[in-house]
C-alpha positions as CSV (number, residue, x, y, z in Angstrom):
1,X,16.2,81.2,-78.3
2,X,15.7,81.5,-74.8
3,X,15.8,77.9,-74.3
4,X,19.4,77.8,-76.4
5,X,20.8,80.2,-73.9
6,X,19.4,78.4,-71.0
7,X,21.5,75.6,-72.1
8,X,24.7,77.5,-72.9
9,X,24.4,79.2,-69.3
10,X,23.8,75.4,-67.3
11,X,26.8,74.0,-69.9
12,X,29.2,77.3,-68.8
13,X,29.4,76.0,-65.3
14,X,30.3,72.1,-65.9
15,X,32.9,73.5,-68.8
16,X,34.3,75.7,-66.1
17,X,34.1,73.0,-63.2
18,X,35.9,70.5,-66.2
19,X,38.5,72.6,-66.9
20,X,39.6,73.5,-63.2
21,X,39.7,69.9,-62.5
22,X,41.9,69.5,-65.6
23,X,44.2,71.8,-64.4
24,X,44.3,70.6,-61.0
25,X,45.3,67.1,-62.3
26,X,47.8,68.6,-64.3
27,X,49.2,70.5,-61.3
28,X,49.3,67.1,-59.5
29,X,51.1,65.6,-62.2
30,X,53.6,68.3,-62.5
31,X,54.2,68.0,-58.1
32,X,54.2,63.9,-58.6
33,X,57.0,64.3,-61.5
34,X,58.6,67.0,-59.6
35,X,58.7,64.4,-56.3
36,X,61.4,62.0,-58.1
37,X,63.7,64.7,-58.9
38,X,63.5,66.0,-55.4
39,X,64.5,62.6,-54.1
40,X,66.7,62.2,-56.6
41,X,68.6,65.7,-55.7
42,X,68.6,64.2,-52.2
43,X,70.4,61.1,-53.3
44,X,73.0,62.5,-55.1
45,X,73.6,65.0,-52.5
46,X,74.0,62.1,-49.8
47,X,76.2,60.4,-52.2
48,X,78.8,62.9,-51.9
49,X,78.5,63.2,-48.1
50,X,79.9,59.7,-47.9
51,X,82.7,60.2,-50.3
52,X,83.7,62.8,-48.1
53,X,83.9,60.3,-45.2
54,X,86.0,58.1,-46.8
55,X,88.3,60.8,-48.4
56,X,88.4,62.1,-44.3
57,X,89.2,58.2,-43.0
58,X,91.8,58.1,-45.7
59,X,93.2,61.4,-44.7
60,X,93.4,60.8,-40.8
61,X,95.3,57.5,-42.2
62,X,97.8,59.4,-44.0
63,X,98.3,61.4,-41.2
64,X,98.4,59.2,-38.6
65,X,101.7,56.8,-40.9
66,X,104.0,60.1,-40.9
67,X,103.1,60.5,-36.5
68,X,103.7,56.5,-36.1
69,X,107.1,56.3,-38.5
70,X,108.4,59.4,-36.3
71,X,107.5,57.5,-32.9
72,X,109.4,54.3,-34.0
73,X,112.0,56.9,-35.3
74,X,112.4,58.4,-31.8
75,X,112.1,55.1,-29.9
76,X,115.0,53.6,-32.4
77,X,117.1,56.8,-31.4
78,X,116.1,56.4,-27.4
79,X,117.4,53.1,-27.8
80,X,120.3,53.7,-29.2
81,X,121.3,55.7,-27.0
82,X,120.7,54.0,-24.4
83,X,122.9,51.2,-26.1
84,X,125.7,53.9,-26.4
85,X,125.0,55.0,-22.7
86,X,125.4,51.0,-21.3
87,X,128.0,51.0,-23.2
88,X,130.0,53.7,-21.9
89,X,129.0,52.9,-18.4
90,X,130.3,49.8,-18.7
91,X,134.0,50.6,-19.9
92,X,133.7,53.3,-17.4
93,X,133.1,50.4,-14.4
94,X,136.3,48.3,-16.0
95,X,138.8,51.9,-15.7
96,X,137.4,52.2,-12.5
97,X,138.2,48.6,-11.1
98,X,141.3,48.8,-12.7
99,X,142.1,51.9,-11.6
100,X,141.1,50.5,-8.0
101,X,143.2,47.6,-8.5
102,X,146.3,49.5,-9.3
103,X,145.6,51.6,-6.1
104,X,145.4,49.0,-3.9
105,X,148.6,47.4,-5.4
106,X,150.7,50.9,-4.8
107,X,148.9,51.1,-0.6
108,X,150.4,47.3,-0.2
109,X,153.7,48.3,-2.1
110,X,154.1,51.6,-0.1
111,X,153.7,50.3,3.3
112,X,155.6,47.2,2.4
113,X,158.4,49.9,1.3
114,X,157.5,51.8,4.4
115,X,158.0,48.6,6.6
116,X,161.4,47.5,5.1
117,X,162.8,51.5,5.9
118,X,161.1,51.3,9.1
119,X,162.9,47.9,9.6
120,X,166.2,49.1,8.1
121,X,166.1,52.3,10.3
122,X,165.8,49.9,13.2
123,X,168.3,47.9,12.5
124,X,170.8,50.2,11.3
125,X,170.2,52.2,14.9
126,X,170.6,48.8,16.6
127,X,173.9,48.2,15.2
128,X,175.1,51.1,16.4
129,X,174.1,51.3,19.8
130,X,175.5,47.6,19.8
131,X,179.3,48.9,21.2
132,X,177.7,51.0,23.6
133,X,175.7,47.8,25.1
134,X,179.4,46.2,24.8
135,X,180.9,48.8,27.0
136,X,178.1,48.9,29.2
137,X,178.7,45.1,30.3
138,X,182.7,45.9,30.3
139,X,182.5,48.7,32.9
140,X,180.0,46.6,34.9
141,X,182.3,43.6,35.0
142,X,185.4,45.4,36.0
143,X,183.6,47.3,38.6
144,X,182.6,44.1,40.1
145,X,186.1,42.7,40.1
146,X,188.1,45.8,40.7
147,X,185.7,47.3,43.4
148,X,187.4,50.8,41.7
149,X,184.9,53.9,42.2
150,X,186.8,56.0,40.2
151,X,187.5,53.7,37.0
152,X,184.1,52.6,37.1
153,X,182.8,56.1,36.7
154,X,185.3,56.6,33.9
155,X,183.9,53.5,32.5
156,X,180.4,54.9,32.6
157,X,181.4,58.1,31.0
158,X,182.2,56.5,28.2
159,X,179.8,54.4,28.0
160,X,177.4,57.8,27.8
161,X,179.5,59.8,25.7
162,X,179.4,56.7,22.9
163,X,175.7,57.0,23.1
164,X,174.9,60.1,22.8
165,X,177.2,60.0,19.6
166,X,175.1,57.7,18.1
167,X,172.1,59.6,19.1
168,X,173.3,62.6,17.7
169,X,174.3,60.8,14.7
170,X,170.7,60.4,14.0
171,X,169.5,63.7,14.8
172,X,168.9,63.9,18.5
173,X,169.2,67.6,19.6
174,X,169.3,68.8,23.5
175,X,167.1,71.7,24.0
176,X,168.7,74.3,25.7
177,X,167.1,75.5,28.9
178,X,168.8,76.7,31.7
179,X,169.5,80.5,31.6
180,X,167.0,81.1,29.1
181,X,163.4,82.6,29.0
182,X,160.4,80.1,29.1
183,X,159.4,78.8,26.0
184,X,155.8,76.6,26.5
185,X,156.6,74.8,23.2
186,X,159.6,73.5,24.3
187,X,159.8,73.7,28.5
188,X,157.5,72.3,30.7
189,X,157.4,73.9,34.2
190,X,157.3,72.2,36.9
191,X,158.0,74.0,39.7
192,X,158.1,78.4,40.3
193,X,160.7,79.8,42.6
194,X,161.2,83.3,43.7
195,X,165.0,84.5,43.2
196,X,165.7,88.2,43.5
197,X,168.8,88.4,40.8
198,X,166.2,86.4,38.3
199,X,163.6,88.0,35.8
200,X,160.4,86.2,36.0
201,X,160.1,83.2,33.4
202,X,163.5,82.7,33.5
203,X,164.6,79.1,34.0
204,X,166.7,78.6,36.8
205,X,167.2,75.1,36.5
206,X,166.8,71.5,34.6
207,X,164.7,68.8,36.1
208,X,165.0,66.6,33.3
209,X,166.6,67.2,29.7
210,X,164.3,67.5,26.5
211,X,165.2,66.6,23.3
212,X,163.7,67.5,19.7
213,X,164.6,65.2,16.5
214,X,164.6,66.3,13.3
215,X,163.5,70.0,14.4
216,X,160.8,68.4,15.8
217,X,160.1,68.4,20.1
218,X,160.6,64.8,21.1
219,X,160.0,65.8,24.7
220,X,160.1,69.0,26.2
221,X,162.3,69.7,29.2
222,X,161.0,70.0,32.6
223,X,162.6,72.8,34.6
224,X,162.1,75.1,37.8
225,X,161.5,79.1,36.7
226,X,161.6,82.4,38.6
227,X,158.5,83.8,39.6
């Protein structure tokens, strides 16, 4: 009996040592086919990670067509109208040397017009001082025949009253002078004299007449004035 239990207590050790090395294989088993389905979750998780790269690449690319179709959009618009612009410019240039030529055609045709009245005034003045040259030379040739003081000076007053008609015909004015106060714009003084029945700045004499034309001083008149 004693011996039977001695037996039983040495085979209740190995049993136990049997059985916890049983479990402990089964424990590895159960890690080793738990292993695979780690790697496995791994896997499929990485899958997806580079799905979502391409879905990303494919999304930049849609992106980036929309930006690229509006820069060409913008670029064809700059251009045209810059097309528009050249355009413009140049039918702008052709008024302008147009207008330019036209210009330059109305200067030569004004002073060309200018010219001929200049020309025409001449000539119509020189026709009419013509008979005053004509009695000029008649007074001086009888003077040298006759030797006749007195008809020679009636010759010459003639001669002066004609031109100062045609003078006057075109507007030839004396100024006035003696008598009168002293205008700057229209006397020149050219000597002061003291005079005790004249007011200062009157103008007690005419050195040489002045003459305006058209309203206009042609040359003031030089005179002697009181002091």
């Amino acid at each position: 009996m004693k011996d039977t239990e001695k037996r039983v207590d040495d085979e209740a050790p190995e049993a136990v040592a049997e059985e916890a090395g049983a479990v402990n294989d089964d424990a590895a088993a159960e890690v080793e086919a738990d292993e695979p389905v780690a790697e496995q979750d791994t896997e499929q998780d990485a899958e997806p990670a580079a799905g979502d790269e391409a879905v990303g690449e494919r999304a930049d690319e849609s992106a980036e067509e929309p930006a690229a179709e509006a820069a060409e959009e913008i670029e064809d618009a700059i251009a045209a109208d810059l097309d528009k612009a050249r355009t413009e410019a140049a039918l702008y240039l052709d008024d302008l040397r147009r207008l330019q030529a036209d210009f330059d055609n109305y200067r030569k045709r004004t002073l060309r017009e200018q010219t001929a009245r200049s020309a025409s005034a001449s000539q119509a003045l020189v026709a009419r001082l013509l008979p005053v040259l004509d009695n000029f030379e008649l007074a001086v040739s009888a003077a040298e025949q006759s030797r006749d003081f007195d008809r020679m000076l009636k010759g010459v007053e003639m001669v002066l009253g004609a031109l100062r008609e045609v003078l006057e015909g075109e507007g030839l004015v004396k100024i006035e002078a003696e008598g009168k106060p002293f205008d700057p714009e229209r006397h020149e003084a050219v000597i002061a004299v003291e005079q005790e029945d004249a007011e200062p700045g009157t103008i007690l004499d005419i050195v040489r007449a002045g003459y305006e034309l058209g309203g206009k001083v042609l040359r003031p008149a030089m005179v002697k004035v009181a002091k």
